[in-house]
C-alpha positions in Angstrom: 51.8 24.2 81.9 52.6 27.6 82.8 50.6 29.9 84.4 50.4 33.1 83.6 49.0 37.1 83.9 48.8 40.0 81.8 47.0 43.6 82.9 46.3 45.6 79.9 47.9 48.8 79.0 45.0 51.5 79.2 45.4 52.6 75.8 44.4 50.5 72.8 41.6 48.3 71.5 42.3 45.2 71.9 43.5 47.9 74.2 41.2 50.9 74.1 42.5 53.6 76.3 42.8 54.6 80.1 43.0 58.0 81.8 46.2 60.4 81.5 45.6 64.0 82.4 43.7 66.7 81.2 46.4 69.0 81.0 49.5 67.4 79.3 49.9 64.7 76.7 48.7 60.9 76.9 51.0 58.7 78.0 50.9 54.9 78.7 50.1 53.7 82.3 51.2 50.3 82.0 51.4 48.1 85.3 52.4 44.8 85.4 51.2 42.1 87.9 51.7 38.9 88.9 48.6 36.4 89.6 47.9 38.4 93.4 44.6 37.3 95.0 42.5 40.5 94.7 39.7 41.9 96.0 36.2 41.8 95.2 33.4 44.1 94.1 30.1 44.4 93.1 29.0 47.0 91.3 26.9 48.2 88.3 26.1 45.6 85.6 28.6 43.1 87.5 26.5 40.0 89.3 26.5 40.2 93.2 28.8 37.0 93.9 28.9 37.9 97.8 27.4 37.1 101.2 25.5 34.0 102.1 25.5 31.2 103.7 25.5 28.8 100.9 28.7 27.4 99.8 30.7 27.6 96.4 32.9 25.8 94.3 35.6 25.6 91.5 34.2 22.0 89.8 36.3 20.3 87.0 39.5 20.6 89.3 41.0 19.9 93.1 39.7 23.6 94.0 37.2 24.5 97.0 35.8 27.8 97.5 34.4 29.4 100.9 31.4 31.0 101.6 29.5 33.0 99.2 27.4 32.7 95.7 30.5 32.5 93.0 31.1 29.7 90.7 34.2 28.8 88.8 34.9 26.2 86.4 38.2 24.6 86.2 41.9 23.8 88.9 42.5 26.4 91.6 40.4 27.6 94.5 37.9 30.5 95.0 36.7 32.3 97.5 33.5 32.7 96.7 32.6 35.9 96.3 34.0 36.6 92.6 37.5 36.3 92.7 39.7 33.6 91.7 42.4 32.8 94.4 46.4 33.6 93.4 47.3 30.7 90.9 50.9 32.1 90.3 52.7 32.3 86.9 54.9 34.9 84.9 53.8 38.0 83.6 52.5 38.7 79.8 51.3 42.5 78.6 48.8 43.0 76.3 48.6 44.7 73.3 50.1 48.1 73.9 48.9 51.2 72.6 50.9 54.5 73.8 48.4 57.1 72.7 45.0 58.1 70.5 44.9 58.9 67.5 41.8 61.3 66.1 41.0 60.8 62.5 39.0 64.0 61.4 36.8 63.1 58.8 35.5 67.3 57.7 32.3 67.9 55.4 33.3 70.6 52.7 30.4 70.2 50.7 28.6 73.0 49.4 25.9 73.2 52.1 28.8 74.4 54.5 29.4 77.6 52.7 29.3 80.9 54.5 28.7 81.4 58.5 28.9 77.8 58.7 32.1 77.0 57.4 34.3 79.8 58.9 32.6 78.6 62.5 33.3 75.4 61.8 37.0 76.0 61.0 37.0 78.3 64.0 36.4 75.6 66.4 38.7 73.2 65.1 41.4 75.4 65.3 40.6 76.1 69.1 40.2 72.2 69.5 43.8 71.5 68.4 45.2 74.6 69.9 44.0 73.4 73.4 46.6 72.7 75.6 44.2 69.7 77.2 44.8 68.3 73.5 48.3 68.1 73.7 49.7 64.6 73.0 47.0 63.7 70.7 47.4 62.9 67.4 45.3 64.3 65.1 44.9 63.8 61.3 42.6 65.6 59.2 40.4 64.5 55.7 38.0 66.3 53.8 35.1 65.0 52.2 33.4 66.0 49.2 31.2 63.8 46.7 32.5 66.1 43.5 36.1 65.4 44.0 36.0 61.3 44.6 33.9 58.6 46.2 37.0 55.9 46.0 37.5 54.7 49.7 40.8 54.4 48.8 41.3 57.9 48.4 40.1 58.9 51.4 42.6 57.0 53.1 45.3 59.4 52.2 44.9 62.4 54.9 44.9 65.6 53.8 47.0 66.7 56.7 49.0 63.5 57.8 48.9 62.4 61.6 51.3 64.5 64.2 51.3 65.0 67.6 49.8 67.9 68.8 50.2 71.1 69.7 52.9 70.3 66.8 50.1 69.9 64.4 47.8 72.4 65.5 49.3 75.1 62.7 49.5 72.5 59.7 46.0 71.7 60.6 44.9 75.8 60.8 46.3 76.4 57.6 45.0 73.9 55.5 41.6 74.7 57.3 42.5 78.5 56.3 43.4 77.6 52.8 40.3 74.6 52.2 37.1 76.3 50.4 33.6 74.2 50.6 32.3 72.7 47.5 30.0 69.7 45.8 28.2 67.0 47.7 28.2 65.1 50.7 29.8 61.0 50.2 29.7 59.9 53.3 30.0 56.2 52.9 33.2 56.7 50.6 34.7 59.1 53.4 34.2 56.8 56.4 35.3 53.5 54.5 38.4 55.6 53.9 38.9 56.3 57.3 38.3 53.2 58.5 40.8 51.4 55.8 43.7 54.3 56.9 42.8 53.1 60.7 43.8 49.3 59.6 46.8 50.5 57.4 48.0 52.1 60.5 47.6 49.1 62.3 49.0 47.2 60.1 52.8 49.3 60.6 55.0 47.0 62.5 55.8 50.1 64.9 52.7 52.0 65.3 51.9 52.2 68.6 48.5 54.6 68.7 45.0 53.8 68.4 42.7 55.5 66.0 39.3 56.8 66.5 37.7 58.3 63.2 35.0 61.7 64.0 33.0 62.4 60.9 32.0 65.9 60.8 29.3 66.6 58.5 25.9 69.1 58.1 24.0 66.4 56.3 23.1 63.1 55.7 24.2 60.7 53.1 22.7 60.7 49.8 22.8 58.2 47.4 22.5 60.7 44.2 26.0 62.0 46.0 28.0 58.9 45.3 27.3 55.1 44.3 25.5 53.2 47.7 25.8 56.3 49.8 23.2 55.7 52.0 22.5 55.9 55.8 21.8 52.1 55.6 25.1 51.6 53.8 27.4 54.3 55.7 26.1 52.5 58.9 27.2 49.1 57.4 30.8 50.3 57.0 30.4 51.5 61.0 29.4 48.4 61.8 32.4 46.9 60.1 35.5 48.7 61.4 33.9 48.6 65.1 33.5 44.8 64.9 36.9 44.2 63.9 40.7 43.3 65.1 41.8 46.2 65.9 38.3 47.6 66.5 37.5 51.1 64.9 35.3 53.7 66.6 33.4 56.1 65.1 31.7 59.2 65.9 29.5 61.3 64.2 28.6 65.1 64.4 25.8 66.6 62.9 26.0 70.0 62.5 22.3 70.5 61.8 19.4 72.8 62.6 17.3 71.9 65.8 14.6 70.6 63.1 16.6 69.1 60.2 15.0 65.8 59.6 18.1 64.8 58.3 20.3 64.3 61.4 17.8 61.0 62.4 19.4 59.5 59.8 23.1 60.2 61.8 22.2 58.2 64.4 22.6 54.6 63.0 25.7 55.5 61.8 27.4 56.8 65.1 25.7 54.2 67.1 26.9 51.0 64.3 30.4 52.5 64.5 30.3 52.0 68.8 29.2 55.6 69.9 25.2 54.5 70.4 24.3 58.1 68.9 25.1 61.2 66.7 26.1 65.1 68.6 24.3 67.2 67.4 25.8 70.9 67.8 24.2 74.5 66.5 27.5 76.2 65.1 26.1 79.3 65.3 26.5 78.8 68.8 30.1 79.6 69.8 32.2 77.0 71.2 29.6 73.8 70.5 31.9 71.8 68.1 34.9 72.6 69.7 33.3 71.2 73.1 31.8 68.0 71.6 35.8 67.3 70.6 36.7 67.8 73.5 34.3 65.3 75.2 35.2 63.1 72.6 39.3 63.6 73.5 38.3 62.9 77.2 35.9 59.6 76.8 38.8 58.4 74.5 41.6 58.8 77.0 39.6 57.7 79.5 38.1 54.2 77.6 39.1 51.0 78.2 38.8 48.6 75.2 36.0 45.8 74.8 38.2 43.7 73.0 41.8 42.3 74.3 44.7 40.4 72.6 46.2 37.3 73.9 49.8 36.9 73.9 50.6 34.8 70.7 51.9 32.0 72.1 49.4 31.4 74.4 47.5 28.5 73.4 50.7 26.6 72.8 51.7 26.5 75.9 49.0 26.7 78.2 45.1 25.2 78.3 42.7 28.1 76.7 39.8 27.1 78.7 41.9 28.7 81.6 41.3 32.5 81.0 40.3 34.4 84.3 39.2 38.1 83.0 38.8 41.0 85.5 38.1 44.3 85.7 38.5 46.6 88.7 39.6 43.0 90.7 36.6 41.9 90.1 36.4 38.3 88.2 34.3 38.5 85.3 31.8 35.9 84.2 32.8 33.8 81.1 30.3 32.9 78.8 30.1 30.2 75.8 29.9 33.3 73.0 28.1 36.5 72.0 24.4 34.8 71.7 25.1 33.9 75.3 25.7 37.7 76.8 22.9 38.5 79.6 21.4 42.0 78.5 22.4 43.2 82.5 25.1 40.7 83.7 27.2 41.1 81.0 30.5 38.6 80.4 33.4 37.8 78.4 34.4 34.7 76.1 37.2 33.9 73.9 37.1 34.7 70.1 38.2 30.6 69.2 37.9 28.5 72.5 40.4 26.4 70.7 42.9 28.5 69.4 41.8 31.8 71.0 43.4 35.6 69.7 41.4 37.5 71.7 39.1 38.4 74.5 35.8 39.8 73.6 33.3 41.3 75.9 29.2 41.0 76.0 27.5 44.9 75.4 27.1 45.0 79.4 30.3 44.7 80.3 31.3 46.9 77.6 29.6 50.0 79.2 31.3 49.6 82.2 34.7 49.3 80.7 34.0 52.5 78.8 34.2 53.9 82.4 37.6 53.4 83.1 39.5 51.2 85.7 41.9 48.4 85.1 42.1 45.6 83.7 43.6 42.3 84.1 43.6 38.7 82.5 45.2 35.7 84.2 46.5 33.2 82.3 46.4 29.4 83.8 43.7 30.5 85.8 40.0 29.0 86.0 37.3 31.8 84.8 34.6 32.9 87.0 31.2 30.9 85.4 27.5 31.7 87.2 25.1 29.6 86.7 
């Protein structure tokens, strides 16, 4: 057997993105690390596995632990207070994802003539003249249930993926050129997006990760297009953030204060991983180009819920010996998704026989959306509390 480690590259899902700076383009932080005894710590949703008296132990293997509350299941040793002890072993990177990639999904229906419109194209020509959005990539749809409601078409982006600020005039003058008209087809729109996401993912040499934003001042309608419905828009979500590579998608509603209608964006935003939809008033200046922004900045920032395994691994080492941290900190394994504690959180493996993947419980989730680091030692027991 050989042991082994990997620490994830913060950008990417199976990979989802760590911090660059503010003021100059993503790059990848990638550090590589050898299975080093690290320190603990307790914090948030993570279990308290330190102090006391009362001892601990690795069962199933030769390993002890010292004092402390942590329990681990397989060979090795522990300390006891949530780490695993060095097990040694060569060095494996995860999926790696150099930089994000913004899908713009942009409502030109006829509700969006007028004031609303030229705001609208206003503030997303100040988003991708920003020099905080430089090194993003940014490709822009429009969406309009009069021209098509084929997913497939939306796929194709009006104004293909570049590199900003290299893309910020393309962008501006389509924008400039682009007149609202017809309906709003959401469902078609975001299935589009979310099929151009995988078709990027797909290219042997693409090395970004995409994250679709659906801009739109209304909510779908099923007189708009076949099945477009909040019910069926959300279910398309649902689908691209559940799968390999996962998809995010955020929505915002550019609706009055009392629209009933932006409700009905919520299911949507929070199926596609983003719990709930922005609202912004554009006839306040600077609203839509701020929520991008955020949305830029929790991106960069964002570590994925979902991490590859190196191919190999289960041919040449036991699967049941995954240790997952985050921060140091050894994560709790768990048998599978119906197992996640609400508060505690965990991990487990997508196949415990022939794993792909690591996927982690909601709790955990949140607190990788926060940043940090990541690693995953390979030949190493997991962390288990009982």
């Amino acid at each position: 057997m050989t042991d082994a480690s990997f620490i994830v590259d913060p950008f990417g899902r199976g990979l989802h993105s760590g911090d660059v700076s503010r003021h100059g383009p993503p790059h990848p932080v990638l550090v590589l690390l050898s299975c080093l005894a690290m320190c603990a710590c307790s914090e948030d949703a993570y279990p308290d596995r330190s102090g006391g008296d009362g001892d601990s132990s690795l069962n199933g293997g030769d390993g002890s632990g010292g004092a402390g509350g942590g329990t681990g299941t397989g060979n090795g040793t522990g300390n006891g207070n949530g780490v695993i002890d060095d097990c040694g072993g060569d060095t494996f990177t995860a999926f790696e994802r150099d930089y994000v990639e913004i899908f713009v999904v942009f409502d030109k229906s006829s509700s969006m003539i007028g004031e609303a419109w030229e705001a609208a194209v206003a503030e997303m020509k100040d988003f991708v003249n920003d020099p905080a959005s430089g090194g993003l990539h940014v490709a822009l749809r429009y969406f309009s249930a009069d021209e098509e409601c084929d997913p497939a078409d939306y796929a194709v982006p009006d104004v293909p993926s570049a590199i900003l600020p290299d893309n910020a005039q393309p962008i501006g003058d389509s924008l400039d050129r682009t007149e609202p008209d017809g309906e709003t087809g959401t469902r078609p729109a975001l299935e589009g997006a979310i099929l151009y996401a995988n078709q990027r993912y797909a290219e042997p040499d693409y090395t970004g990760r995409v994250v679709v934003v659906v801009i739109t001042d209304g909510a779908p309608d099923v007189g708009d297009c076949p099945d477009n419905t909040t019910q069926s828009t959300a279910a398309v979500a649902k689908d691209g953030y559940a799968g390999w590579p996962s998809v995010t998608s955020y929505v915002i509603g550019t609706l009055e204060e009392d629209d009933d209608e932006f409700a009905e964006l919520d299911p949507i935003a929070e199926a596609g991983g983003t719990e709930r939809a922005l609202r912004i008033d554009l006839a306040m200046p600077g609203k839509l180009s701020e929520e991008m922004a955020r949305i830029r900045n929790l991106e960069i920032d964002r570590l994925p819920c979902t991490y590859a395994l190196p191919p190999e691994y289960p041919d040449v080492n036991d699967p049941s010996l995954v240790d997952f941290q985050h921060n140091g900190q050894s994560l709790p394994k768990v048998d599978g998704e119906a197992s996640c504690d609400a508060s505690v959180g965990g991990w487990y493996l997508d196949d415990p026989d022939q794993p792909h993947h690591i996927e982690t419980c909601p709790a955990t989730c949140a607190e990788l959306g926060k940043g940090g680091t990541v690693q995953t030692k390979l030949g190493c027991p997991p962390l288990v509390v009982l």
